[in-house]
Backbone bond lengths (Angstrom), bond angles and torsions (degrees), N, CA, C in turn:
res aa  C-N    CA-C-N  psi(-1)  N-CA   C-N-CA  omega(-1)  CA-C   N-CA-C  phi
1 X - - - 1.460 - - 1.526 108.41 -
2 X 1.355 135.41 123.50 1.093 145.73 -179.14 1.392 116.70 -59.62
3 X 1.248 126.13 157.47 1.630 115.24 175.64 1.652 105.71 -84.12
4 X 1.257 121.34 -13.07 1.787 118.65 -175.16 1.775 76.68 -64.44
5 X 1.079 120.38 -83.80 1.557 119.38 -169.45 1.792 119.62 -13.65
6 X 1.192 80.05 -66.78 1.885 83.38 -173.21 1.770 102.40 -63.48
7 X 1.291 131.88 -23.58 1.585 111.39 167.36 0.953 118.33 -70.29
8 X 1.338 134.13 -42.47 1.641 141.36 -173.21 1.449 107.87 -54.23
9 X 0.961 122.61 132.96 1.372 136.35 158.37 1.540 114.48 -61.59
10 X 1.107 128.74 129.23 1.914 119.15 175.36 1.578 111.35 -95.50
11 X 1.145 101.40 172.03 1.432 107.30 -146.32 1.495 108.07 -174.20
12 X 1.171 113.05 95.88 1.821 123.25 149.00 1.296 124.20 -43.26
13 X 1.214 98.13 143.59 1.518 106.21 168.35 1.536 129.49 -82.09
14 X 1.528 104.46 -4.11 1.409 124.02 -169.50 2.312 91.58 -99.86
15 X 1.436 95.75 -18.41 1.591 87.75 -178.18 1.644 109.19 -87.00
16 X 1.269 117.29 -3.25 1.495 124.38 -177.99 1.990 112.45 -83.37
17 X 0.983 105.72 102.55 1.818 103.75 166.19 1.116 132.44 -44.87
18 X 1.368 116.43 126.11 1.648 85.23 -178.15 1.778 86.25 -119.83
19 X 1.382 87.05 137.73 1.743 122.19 175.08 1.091 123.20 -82.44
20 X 1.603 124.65 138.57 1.108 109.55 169.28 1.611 119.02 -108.66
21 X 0.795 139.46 156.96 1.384 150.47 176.26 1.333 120.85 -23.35
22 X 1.515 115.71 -52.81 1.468 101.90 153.70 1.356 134.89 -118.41
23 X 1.459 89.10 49.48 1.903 104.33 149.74 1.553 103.17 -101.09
24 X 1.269 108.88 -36.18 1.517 95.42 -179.60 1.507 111.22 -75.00
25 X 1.483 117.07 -32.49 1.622 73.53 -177.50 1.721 92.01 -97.14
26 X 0.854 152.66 -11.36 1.905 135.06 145.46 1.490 93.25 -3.16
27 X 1.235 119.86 -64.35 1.373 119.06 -139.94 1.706 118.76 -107.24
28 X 1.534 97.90 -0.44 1.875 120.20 166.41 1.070 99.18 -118.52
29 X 1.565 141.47 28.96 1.474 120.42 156.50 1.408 103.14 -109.89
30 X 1.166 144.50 -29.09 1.695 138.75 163.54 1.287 108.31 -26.19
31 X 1.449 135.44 -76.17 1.469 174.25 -159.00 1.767 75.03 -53.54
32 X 1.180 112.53 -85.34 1.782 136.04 -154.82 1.296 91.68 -41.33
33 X 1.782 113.81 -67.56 1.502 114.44 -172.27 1.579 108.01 -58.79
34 X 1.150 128.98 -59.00 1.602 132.47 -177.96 1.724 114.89 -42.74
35 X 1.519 110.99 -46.79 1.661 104.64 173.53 1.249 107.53 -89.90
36 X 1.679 136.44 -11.67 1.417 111.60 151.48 1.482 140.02 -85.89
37 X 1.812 99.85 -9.92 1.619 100.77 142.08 1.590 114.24 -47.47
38 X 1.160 111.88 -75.68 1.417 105.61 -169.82 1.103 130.64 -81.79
39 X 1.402 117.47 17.85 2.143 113.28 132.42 1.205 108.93 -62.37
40 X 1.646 112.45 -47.25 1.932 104.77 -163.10 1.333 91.92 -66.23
41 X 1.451 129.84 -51.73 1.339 103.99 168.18 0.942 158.53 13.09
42 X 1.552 101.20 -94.46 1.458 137.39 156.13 1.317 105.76 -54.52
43 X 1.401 144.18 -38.76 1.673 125.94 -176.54 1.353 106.97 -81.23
44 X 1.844 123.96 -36.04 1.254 110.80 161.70 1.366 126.60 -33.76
45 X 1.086 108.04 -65.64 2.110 133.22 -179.94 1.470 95.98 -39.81
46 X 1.448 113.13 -61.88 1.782 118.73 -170.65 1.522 104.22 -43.83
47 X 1.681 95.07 -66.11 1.683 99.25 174.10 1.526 117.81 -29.95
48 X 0.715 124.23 -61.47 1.659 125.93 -111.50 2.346 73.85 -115.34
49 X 1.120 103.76 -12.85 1.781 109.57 -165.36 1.948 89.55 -101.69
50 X 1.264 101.45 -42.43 1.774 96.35 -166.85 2.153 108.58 -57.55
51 X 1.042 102.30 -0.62 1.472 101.08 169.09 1.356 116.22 -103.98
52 X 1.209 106.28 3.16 1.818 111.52 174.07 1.656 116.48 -68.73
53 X 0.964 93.67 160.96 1.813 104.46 -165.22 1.316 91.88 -80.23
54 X 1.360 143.41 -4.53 1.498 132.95 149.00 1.526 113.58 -68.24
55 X 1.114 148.61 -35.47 1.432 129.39 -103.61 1.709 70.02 -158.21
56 X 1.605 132.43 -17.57 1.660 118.87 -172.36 2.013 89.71 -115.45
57 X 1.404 111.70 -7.49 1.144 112.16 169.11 1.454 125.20 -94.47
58 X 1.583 110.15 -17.76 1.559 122.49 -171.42 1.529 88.18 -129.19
59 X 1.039 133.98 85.17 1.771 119.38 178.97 1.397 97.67 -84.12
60 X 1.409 138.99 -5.78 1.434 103.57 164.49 1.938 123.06 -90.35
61 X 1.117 102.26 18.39 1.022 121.00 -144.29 2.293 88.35 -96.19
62 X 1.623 96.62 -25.01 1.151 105.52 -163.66 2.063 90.88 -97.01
63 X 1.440 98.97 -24.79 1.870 90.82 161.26 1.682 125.99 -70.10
64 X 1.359 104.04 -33.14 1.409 102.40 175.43 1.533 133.27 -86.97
65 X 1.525 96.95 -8.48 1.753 103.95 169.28 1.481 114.68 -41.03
66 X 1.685 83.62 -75.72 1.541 88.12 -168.80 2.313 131.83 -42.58
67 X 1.463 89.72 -42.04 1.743 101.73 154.06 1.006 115.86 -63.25
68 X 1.268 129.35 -17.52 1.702 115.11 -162.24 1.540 85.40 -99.30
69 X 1.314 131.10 -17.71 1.735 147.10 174.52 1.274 107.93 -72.54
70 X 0.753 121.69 -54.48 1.631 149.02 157.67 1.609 119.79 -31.51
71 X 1.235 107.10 -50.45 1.557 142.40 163.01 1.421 126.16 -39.38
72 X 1.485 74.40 -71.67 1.731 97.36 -174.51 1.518 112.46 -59.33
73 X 1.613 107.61 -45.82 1.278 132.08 -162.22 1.811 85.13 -61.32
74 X 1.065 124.58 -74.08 1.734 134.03 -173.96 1.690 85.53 -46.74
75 X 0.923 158.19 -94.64 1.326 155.85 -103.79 2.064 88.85 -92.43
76 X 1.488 101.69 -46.93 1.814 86.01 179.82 2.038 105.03 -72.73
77 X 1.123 124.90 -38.18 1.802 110.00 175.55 1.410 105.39 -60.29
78 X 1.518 142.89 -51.88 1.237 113.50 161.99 1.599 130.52 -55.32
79 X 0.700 130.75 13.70 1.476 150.84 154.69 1.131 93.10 -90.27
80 X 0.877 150.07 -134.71 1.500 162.09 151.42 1.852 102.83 49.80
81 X 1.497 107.88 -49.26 1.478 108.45 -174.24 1.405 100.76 -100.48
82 X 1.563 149.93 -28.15 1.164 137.20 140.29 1.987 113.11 -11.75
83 X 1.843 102.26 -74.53 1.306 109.85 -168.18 1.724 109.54 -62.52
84 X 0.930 127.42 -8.66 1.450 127.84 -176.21 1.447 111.77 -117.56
85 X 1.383 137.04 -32.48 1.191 105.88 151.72 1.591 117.19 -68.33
86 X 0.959 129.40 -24.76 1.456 136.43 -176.41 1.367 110.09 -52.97
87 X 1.108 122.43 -59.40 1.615 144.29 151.26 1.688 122.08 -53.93
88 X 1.176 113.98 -13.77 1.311 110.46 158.60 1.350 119.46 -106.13
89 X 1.295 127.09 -2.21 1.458 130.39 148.58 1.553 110.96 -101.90
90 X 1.055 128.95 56.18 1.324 137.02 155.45 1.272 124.70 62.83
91 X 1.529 116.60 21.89 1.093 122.18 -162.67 1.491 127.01 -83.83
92 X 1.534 99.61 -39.21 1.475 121.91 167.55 1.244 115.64 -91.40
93 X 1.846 129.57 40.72 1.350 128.93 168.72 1.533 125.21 -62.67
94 X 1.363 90.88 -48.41 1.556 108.37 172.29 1.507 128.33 -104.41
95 X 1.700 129.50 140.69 1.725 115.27 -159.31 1.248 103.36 -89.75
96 X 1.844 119.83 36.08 1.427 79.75 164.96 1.924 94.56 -112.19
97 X 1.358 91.81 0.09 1.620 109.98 173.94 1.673 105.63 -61.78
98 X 1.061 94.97 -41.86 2.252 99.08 -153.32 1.846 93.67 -90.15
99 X 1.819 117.69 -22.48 0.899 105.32 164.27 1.916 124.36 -71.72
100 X 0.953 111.19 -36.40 1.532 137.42 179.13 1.493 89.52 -53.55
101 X 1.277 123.08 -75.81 1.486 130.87 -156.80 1.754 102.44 -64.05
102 X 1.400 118.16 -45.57 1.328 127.30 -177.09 1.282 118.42 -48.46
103 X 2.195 111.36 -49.18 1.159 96.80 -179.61 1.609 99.72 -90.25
104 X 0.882 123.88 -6.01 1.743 108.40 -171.11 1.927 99.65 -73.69
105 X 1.136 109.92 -68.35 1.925 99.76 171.76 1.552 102.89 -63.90
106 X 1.145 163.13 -13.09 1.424 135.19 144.44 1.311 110.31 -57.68
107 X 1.426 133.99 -16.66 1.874 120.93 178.49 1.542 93.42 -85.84
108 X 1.619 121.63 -37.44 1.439 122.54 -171.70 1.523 94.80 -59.61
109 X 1.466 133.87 -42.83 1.470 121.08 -164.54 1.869 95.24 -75.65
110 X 0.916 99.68 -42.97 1.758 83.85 -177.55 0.918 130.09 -41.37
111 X 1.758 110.09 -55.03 1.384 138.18 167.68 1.553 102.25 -34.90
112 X 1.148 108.73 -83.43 1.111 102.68 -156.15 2.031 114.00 -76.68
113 X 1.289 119.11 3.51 1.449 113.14 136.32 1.225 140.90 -52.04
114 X 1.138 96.21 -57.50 1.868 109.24 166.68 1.501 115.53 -50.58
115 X 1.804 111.25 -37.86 1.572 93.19 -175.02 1.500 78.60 -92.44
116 X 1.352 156.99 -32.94 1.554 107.43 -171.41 1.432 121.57 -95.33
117 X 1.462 105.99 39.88 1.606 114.56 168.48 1.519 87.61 -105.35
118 X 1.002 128.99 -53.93 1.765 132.30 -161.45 1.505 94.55 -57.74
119 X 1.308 134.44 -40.92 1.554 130.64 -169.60 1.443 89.10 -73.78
120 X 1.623 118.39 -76.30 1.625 110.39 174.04 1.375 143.03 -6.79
121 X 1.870 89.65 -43.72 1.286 94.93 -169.90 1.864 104.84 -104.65
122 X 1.111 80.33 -32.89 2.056 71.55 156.47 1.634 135.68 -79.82
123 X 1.206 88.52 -3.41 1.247 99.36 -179.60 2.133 103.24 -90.87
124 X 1.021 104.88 -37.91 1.426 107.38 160.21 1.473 134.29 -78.67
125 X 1.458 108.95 -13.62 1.658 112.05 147.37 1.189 106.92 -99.13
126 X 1.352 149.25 28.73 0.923 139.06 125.65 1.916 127.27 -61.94
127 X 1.278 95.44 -48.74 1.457 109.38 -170.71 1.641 96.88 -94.62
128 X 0.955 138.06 19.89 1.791 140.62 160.07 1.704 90.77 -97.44
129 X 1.687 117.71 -41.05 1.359 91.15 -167.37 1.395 114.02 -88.62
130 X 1.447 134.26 -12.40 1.018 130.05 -147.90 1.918 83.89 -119.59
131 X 1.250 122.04 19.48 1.685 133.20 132.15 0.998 105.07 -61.04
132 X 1.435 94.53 -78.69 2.071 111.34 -149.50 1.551 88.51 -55.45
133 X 1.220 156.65 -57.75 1.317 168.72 54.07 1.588 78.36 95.99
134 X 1.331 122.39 -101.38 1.434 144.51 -153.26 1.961 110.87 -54.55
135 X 1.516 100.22 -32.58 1.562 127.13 161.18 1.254 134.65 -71.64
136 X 1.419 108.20 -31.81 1.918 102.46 166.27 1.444 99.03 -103.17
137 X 1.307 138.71 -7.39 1.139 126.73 152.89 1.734 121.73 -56.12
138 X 1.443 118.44 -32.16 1.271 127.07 -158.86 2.363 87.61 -99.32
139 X 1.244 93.49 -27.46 1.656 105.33 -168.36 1.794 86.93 -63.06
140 X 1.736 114.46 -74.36 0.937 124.84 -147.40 1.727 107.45 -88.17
């Protein structure tokens, strides 16, 4: 017996649903409407925030939101697909398993916030200097 075998989970064809068209989308328009509330949301907030004494004092600060939104969003679905294949190979059966796994990918999401704020944020003292940079060249 091969080892591909013994990972796979087995599975009937009699255990598969079959859906019809509008159960599925019945059941993908909640989700659809709820995260496109909260873009308009979020572009309201942007609006109504890009005149703040942060964002008219740091104007690049109002280019990197939206990526750093962008960011986050990619860094929480891998989270998201970590905990679910993890849980669909049996991993989180028992709590001292789902505790183990929970905090170990919650330190991985930190981790890897911090380094893509540190690129973010070097990446925006990068492009402040290679202004000021681009400006006493044009000054002098």
């Amino acid at each position: 017996e091969s080892s591909l075998a013994k990972t796979q989970l087995s599975f009937d064809l009699r255990d598969i649903s079959h859906e019809s068209v509008l159960t599925f989308f019945l059941q993908s328009l909640p989700p659809l409407i709820f995260a496109s509330v909260g873009l308009i949301g979020t572009g309201v907030l942007l609006d109504k925030w890009q005149c703040d004494t942060f964002y008219a004092r740091i104007h690049e600060a109002l280019m990197l939101t939206p990526a750093l939104l962008g960011l986050k969003g990619n860094i929480e679905m891998t989270f998201a697909s970590r905990l679910t294949t993890l849980a669909h190979l049996g991993k989180m059966d028992s709590k001292e398993n789902c505790v183990s796994i929970l905090g170990s990918n919650m330190a991985l999401v930190q981790i890897q916030a911090i380094i893509v704020s540190y690129f973010a944020t070097l990446d925006l003292v990068l492009y402040k200097f290679l202004a000021a940079l681009r400006q006493l060249i044009h000054v002098g």
